[in-house]
C-alpha positions in Angstrom: 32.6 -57.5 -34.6 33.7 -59.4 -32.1 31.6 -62.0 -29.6 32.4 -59.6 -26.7 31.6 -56.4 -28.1 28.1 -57.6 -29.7 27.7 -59.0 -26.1 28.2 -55.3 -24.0 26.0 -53.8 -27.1 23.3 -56.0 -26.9 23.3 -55.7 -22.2 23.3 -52.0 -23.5 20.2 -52.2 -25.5 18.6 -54.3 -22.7 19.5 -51.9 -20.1 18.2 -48.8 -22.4 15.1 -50.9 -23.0 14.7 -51.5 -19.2 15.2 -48.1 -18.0 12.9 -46.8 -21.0 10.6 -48.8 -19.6 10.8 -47.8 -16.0 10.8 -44.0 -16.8 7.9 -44.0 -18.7 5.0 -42.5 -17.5 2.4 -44.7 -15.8 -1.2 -44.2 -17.2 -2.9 -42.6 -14.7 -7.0 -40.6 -14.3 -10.1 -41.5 -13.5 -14.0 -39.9 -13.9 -15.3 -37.8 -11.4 -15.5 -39.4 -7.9 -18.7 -39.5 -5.7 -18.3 -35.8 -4.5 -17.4 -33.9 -7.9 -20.5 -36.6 -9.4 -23.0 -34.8 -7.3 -21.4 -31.0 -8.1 -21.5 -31.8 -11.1 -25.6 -33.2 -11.4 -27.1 -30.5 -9.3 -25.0 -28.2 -11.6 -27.2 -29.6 -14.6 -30.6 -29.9 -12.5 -30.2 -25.8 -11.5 -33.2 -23.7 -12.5 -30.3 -21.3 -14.4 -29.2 -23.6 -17.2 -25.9 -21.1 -17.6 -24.9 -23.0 -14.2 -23.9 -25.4 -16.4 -22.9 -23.9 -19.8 -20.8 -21.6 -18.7 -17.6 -21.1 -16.2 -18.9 -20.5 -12.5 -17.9 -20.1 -9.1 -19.6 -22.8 -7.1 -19.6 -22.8 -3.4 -20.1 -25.8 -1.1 -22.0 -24.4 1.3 -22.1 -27.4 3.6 -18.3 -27.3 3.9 -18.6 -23.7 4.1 -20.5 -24.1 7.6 -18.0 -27.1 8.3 -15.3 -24.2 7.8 -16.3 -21.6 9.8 -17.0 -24.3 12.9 -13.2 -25.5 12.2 -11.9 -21.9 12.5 -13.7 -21.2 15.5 -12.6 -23.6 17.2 -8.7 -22.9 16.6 -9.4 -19.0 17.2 -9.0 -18.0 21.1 -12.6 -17.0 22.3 -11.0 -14.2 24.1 -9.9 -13.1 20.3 -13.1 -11.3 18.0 -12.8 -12.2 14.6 -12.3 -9.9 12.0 -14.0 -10.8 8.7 -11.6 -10.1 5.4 -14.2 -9.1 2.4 -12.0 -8.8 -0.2 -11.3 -13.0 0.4 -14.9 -12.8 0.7 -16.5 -10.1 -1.7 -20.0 -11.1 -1.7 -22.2 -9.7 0.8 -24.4 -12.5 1.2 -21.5 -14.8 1.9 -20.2 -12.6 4.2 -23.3 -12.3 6.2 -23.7 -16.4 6.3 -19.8 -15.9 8.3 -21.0 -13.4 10.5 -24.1 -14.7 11.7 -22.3 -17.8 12.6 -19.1 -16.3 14.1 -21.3 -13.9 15.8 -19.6 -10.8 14.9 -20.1 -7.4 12.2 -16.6 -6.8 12.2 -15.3 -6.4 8.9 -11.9 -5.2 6.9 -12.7 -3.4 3.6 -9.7 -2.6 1.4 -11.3 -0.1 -1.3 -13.5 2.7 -1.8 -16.3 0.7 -3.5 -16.5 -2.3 -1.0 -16.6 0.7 1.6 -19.3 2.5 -0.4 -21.3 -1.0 -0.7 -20.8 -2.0 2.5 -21.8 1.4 4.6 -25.0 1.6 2.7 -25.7 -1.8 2.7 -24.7 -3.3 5.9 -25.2 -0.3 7.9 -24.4 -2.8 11.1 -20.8 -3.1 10.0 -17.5 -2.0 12.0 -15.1 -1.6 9.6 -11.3 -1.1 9.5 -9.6 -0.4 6.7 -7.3 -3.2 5.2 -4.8 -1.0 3.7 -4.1 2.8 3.8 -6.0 4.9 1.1 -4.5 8.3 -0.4 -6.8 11.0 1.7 -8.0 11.5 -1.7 -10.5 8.5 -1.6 -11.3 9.1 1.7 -12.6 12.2 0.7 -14.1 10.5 -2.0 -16.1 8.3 0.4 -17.0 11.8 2.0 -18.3 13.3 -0.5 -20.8 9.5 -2.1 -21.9 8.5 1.3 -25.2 9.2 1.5 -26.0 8.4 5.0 -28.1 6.2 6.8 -27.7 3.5 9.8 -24.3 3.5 9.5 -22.2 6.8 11.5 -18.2 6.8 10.1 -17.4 8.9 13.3 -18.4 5.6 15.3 -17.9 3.1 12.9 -15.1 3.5 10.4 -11.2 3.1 10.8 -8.9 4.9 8.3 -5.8 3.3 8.2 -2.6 5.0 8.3 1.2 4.0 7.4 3.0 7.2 7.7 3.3 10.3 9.5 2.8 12.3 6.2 -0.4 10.5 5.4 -1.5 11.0 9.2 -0.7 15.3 8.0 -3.2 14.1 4.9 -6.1 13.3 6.9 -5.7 15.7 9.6 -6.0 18.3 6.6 -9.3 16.1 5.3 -10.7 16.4 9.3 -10.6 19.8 9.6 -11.8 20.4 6.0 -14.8 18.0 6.7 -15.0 19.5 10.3 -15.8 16.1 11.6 -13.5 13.6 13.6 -11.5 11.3 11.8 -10.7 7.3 13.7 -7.8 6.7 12.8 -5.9 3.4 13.2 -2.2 2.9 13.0 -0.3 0.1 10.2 2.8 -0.7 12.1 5.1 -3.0 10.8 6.2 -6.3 12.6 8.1 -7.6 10.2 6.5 -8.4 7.0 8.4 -5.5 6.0 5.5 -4.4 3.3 4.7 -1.0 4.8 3.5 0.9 8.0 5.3 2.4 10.6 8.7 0.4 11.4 10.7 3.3 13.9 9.9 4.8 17.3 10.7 8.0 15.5 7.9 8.0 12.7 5.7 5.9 15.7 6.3 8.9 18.3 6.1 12.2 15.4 2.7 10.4 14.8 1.8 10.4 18.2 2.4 14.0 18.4 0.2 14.8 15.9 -2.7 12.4 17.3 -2.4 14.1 20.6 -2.2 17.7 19.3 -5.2 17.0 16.9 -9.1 17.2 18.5 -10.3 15.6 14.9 -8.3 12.6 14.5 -9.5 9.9 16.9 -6.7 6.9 17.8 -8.6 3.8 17.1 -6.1 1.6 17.7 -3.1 -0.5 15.3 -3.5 -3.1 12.8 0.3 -5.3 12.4 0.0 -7.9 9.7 1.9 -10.9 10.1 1.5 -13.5 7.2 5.6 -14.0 6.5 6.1 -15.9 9.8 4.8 -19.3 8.2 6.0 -17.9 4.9 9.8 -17.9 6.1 11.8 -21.1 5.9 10.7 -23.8 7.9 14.6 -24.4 9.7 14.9 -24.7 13.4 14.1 -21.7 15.4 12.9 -19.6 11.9 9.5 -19.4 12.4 9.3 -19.3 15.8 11.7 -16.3 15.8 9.4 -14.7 13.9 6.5 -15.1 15.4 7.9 -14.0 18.9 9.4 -11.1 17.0 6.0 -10.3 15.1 4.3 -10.1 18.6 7.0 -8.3 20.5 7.3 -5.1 18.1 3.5 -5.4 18.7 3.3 -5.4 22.5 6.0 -2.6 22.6 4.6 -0.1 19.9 1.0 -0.6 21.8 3.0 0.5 24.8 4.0 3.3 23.6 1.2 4.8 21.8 -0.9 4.3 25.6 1.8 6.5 27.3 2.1 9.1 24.7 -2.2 9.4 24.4 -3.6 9.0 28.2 -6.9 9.4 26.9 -6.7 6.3 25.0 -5.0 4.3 28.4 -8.2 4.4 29.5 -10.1 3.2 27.0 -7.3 0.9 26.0 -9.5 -2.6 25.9 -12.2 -1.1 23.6 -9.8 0.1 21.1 -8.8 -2.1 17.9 -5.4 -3.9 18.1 -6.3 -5.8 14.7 -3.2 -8.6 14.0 -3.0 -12.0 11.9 -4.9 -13.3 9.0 -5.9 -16.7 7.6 -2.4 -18.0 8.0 -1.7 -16.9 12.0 -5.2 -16.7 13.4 -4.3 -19.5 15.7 -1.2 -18.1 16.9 -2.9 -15.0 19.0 -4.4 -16.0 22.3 -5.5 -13.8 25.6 -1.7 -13.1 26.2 -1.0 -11.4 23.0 -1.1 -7.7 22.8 -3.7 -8.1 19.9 -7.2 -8.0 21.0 -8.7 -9.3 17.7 -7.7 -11.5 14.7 -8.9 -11.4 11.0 -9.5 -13.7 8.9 -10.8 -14.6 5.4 -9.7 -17.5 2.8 -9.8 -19.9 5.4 -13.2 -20.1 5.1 -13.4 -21.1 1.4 -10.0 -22.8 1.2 -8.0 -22.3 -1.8 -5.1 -24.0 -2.6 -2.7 -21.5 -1.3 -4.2 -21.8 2.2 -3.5 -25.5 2.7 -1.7 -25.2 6.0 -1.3 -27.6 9.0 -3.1 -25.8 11.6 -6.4 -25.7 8.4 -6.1 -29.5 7.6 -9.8 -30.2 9.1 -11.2 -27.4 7.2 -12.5 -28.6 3.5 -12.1 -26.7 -0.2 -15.2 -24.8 -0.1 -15.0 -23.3 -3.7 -14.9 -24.4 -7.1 -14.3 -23.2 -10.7 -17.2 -25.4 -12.7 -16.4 -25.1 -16.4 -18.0 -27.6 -19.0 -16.5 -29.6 -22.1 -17.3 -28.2 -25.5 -15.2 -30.2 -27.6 -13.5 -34.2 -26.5 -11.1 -36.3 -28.4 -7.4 -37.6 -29.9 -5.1 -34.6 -28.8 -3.4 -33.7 -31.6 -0.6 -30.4 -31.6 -1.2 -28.0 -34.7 -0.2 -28.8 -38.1 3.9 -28.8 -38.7 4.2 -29.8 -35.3 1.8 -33.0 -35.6 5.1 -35.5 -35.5 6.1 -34.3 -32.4 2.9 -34.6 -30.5 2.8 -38.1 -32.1 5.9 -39.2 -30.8 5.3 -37.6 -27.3 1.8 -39.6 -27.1 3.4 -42.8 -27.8 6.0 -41.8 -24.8 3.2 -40.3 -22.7 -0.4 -42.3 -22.9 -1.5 -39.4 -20.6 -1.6 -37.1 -23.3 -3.3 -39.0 -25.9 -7.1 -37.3 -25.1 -7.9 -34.2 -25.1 -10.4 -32.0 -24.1 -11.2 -28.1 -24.6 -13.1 -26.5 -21.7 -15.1 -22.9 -21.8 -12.8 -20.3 -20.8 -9.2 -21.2 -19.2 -6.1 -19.8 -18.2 -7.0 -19.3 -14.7 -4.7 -19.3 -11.1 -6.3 -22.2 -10.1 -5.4 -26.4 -10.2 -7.5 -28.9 -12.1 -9.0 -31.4 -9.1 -11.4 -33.8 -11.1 -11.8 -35.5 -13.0 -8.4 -37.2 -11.8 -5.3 -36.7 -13.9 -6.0 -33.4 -16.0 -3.0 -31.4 -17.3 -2.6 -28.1 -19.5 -0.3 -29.0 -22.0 2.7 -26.9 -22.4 3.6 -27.7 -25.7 0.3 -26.2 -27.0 -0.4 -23.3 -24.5 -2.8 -21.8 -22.6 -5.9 -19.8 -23.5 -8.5 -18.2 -21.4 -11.3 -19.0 -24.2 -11.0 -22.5 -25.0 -8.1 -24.1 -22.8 -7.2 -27.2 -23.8 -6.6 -30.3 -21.4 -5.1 -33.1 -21.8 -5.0 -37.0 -20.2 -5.2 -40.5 -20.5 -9.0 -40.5 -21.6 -9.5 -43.1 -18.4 -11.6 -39.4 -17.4 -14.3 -40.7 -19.8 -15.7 -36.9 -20.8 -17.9 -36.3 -22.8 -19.3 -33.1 -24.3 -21.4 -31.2 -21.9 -19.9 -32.9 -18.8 -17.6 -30.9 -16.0 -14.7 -29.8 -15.1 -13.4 -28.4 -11.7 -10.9 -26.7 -10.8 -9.5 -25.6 -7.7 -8.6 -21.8 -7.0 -4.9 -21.1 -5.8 -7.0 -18.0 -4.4 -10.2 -16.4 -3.2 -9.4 -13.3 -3.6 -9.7 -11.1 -6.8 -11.0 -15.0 -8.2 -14.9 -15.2 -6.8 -16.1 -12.2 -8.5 -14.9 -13.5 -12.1 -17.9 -15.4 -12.7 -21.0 -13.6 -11.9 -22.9 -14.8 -9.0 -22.1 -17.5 -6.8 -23.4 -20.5 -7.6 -24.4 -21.9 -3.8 -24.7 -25.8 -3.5 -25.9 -27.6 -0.6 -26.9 -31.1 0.0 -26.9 -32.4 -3.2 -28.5 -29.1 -5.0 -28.2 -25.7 -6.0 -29.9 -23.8 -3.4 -28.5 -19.9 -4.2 -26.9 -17.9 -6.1 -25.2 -15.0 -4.6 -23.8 -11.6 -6.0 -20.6 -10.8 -5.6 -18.9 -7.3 -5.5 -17.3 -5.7 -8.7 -13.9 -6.7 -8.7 -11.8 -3.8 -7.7 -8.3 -3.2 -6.6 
């Protein structure tokens, strides 16, 4: 071989070695920090030894307060808020939101929460979150067993279509009691409710023809416009035409029912949600604005106009087994040769329960591993072992969502200034 060649083979294997070197993954984690520390003790000092045993849902409740000051702020005081319970589905934490916001408004999205809450919480004004087959609203007829709260004063149906309007005018007169009714209308999410002046106006019709059904108002939900691509003009187009298909159906549902002209600023024009909230001030067509993750902060809802408000809530899940990660038998060489690539997957640890929608958050530098799958008994993490756990210690996770996710773990496990303070019942998860 010549002098040359072993020259340009040997550069090679330095420049191999080099970029080896410079791809490899840095070692990275750490233990918990000061804040997930203190979760974690008052987790262990809680009079319910479960608390920290077993998978629960904790909530911060000093952030919680921080939260709800942070989102009243950026919500127009001319706008009522509009609490979302199925972000929120426990009744206790709902009533913590609406003493502070100072309001009983509330959107319920099934037959149970509306059971729960009616009987419950006979204080509530509730508007339906989505539209219901007349079915369940007869359903809701027929369990109700009465009490503080009145459905003729106090309760919305919600209604998409004009053949679901025909539904519930049949379930009025077969009650024989007035139906409110409030009107979906699409502004562009394009998910449902009414999107044509020809549905809007045959509905219209039938709400002016009809003694029983009451007009209540509309409800347009507008979470795509800071979905849709953030390009120049994108959003903003949205939003404008979000509020403009708003301002003109409202228009034309006062001209075709006089009797609700005159009422027009105590009816419900319900619009927004966690993500738009701070879009809709006193010269929108909307005169109130819902809102519910916001408050707890999952991962999905970190957004620039929520960067002051804090993750509220916490999957707490402890250690049962810690140690040198290794994959299953017959596959043993390749975990092997992946550790000595990757010292972040040298340790592992197995946690109670797993597989959820939610991100590890501490201790720093936590990862599922692909290579040996997920499992919502005993999920196995991996890292560095720089996260120094032990058996019996914590781990957190962050949910990507509230909703459908608080009520997986039994009651709420309420922390507040260093302790647990509460625990709070959720509702049974339902669609």
């Amino acid at each position: 071989m010549s002098r040359l060649r072993r020259r340009r083979l040997l550069l090679a294997g330095a420049g191999a070695a080099v970029a080896a070197a410079v791809l490899r993954p840095s070692v990275s984690g750490a233990p918990h920090d000061g804040y997930f520390s203190a979760l974690a003790r008052a987790l262990r000092r809680s009079e319910r030894p479960t608390d920290a045993t077993t998978p629960v849902m904790v909530i911060d409740r000093d952030r919680l307060l921080n939260n709800i000051g942070q989102v009243m702020a950026l919500k127009s005081p001319e706008r009522p808020l509009r609490l979302v319970a199925k972000s929120l589905p426990s009744l206790p934490l709902l009533d913590l939101i609406a003493q502070r916001a100072d309001t009983q408004r509330q959107m319920v999205f099934n037959l149970p929460y509306l059971l729960q809450t009616a009987t419950e919480r006979p204080t509530s004004e509730l508007l339906m979150g989505k539209p219901l087959p007349a079915g369940a609203a007869a359903a809701f007829y027929q369990r109700f067993k009465g009490g503080g709260f009145t459905p003729a004063r106090q309760l919305q149906w919600l209604v998409d279509t004009p053949e679901r309007l025909a539904e519930y005018q049949q379930l009025a007169r077969g009650l024989g009691q007035p139906l409110r009714v409030n009107l979906e209308i699409d502004v562009g999410l394009h998910r449902g409710g009414f999107a044509s002046q020809e549905a809007l106006a045959q509905a219209l019709r039938m709400l002016r023809a009809e003694p029983l059904l009451e007009f209540a108002g509309m409800m347009g939900y507008d979470a795509h416009v800071t979905r849709v691509p953030d390009l120049p003009g994108v959003r903003r187009a949205a939003e404008s035409h979000a509020k403009q298909v708003y301002a003109d159906y409202k228009a034309r549902a006062l001209a075709a029912l006089p009797a609700a002209a005159q009422q027009a600023h105590s009816l419900t024009w319900n619009a927004a949600g966690s993500p738009t909230f701070h879009l809709y001030s006193g010269q929108t067509a909307a005169n109130e604005v819902a809102v519910g993750s916001a408050f707890v902060m999952p991962t999905e809802f970190d957004m620039p106009h929520l960067a002051a408000c804090q993750p509220a809530c916490f999957i707490a899940t402890p250690v049962l087994k810690s140690g040198y990660f290794q994959l299953p038998a017959g596959v043993e060489w390749a975990g092997s040769a992946l550790k000595l690539w990757d010292r972040n997957l040298r340790h592992g640890v197995f946690i109670h329960g797993g597989q959820w929608p939610a991100d590890p958050v501490s201790p720093a530098g936590l990862a599922a591993n692909s290579q040996y799958g997920l499992s919502p008994n005993q999920q196995v993490m991996v890292g560095s072992g720089q996260q120094q756990l032990q058996v019996g210690d914590t781990v957190f996770f962050r949910p990507h969502k509230s909703e459908a996710m608080l009520q997986q773990f039994g009651d709420l496990v309420i922390v507040a200034g260093g302790e647990v303070v509460d625990h709070w019942p959720v509702m049974p998860p339902a669609p």
